[in-house]
C-alpha positions as CSV (number, residue, x, y, z in Angstrom):
1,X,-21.6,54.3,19.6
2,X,-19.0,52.2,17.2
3,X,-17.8,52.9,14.2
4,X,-14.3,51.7,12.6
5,X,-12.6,52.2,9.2
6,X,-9.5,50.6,7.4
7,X,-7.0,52.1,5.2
8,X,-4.4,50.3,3.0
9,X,-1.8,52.0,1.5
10,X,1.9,51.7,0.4
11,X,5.2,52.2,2.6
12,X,5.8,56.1,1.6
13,X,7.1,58.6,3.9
14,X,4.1,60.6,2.1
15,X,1.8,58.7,3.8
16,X,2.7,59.1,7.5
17,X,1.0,62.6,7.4
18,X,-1.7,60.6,5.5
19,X,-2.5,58.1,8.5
20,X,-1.7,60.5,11.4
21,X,-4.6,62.7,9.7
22,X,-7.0,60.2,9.4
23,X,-6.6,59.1,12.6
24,X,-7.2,62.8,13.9
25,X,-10.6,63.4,12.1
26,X,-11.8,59.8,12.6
27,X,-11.9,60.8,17.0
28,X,-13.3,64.2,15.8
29,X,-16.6,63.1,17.1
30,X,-15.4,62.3,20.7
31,X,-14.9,65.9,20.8
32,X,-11.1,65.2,22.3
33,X,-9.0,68.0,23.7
34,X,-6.1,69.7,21.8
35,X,-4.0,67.5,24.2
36,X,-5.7,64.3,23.6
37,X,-5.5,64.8,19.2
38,X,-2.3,66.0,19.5
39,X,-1.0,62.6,21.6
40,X,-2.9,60.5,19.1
41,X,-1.4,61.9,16.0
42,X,2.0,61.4,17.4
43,X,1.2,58.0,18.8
44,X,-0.2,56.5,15.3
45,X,2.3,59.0,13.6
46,X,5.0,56.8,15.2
47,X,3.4,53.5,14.9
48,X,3.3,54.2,10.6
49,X,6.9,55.5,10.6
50,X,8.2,52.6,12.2
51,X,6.2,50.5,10.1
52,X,7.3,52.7,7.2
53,X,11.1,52.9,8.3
54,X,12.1,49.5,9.3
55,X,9.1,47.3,8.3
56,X,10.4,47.1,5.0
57,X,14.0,48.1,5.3
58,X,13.9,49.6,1.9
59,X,12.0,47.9,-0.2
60,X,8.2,48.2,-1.1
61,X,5.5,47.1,1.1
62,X,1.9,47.9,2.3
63,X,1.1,49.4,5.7
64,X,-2.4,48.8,6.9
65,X,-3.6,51.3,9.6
66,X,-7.3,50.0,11.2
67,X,-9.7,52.4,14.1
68,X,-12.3,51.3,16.0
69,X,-14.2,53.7,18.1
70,X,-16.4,52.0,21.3
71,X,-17.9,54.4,23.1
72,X,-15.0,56.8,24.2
73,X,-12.1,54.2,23.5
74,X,-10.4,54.4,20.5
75,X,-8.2,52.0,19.1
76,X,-5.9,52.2,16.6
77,X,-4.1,49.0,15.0
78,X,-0.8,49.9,13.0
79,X,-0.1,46.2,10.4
80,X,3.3,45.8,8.4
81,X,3.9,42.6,6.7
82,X,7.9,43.3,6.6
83,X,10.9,42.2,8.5
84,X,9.2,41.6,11.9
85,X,10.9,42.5,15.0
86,X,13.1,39.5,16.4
87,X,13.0,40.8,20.2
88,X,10.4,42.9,21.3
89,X,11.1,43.4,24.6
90,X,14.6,44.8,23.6
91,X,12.9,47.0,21.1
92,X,10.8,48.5,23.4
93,X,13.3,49.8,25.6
94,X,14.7,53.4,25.6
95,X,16.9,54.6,23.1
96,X,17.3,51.2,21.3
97,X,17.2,51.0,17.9
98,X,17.4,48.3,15.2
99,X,18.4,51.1,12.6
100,X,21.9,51.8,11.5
101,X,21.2,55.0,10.6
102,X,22.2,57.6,13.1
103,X,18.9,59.9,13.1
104,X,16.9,57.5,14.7
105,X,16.3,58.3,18.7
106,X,14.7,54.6,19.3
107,X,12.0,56.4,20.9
108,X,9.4,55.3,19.1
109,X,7.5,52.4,21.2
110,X,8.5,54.7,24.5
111,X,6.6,57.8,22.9
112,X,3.3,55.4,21.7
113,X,3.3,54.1,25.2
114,X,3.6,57.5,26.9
115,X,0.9,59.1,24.4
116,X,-1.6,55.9,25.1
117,X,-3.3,53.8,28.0
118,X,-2.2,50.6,26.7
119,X,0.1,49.7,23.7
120,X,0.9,45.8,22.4
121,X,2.9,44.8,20.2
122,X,3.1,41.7,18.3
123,X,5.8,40.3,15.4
124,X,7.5,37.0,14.0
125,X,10.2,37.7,11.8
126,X,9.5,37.7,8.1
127,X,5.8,38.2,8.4
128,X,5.1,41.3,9.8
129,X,4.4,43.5,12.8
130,X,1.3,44.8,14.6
131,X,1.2,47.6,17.0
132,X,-1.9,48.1,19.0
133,X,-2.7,52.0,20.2
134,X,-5.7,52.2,23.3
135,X,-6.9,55.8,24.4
136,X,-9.6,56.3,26.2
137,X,-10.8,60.0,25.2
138,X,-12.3,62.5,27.8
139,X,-11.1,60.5,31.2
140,X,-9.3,63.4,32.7
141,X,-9.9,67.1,34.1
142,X,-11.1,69.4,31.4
143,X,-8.3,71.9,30.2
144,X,-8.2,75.2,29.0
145,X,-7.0,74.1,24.7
């Protein structure tokens, strides 16, 4: 079994709940455990915000969220032609953040990699950024959801 879809829409906070839902019904037919949506919502929910949030900086943009589905790997591909990041390694680690603004935890790539078997990121500054979400669905013990 593939499938895929792709979804463009405009940098509003509105539409993280937007994305993170359609992500969620798109695995539907995997059949994943309340643990396995629940991971994937928050993984792509992150991916958008941060996309959202400091793709942009403020100022209007589109967001471009893309799933593929291969069997029982989904992957979900998160596409921001904003500010870019200008070190990625150093934005991947703990607790940074590239945000002066106080209620960000600079969690964000830490949580997507914790929620997801593999996570890439890719970005040049002033063109963009592209985060890459891998979950295989159904590889563990069963659980009582």
């Amino acid at each position: 079994m593939t499938n895929n879809f792709k979804l463009e829409f405009p940098n509003l906070a509105c539409n993280e709940g937007f994305a993170r839902m359609a992500a969620t019904a798109f695995i539907l037919e995997l059949d994943p455990t309340c643990a396995e949506l629940s991971e994937i919502k928050t993984a792509v929910s992150e991916a958008v915000t941060n996309a959202i949030i400091h793709g942009y900086k403020n100022k209007s943009g589109t967001v471009i969220l893309e799933g593929n589905l291969s069997e029982n790997t989904v992957t979900f591909t998160i596409t921001d032609f904003g500010e870019g990041i200008e070190n990625i390694e150093m934005a991947r680690k703990p607790l940074y953040t590239g945000s002066c603004d106080s209620e960000r935890s600079g969690m964000g790539f830490t949580i997507m990699e914790a929620f997801t078997d593999s996570m890439t990121v890719t970005s040049k500054k002033g063109e963009g950024t592209t985060v890459t979400l891998t979950k295989v669905i159904g590889k563990g013990a069963p659980e009582n959801d």
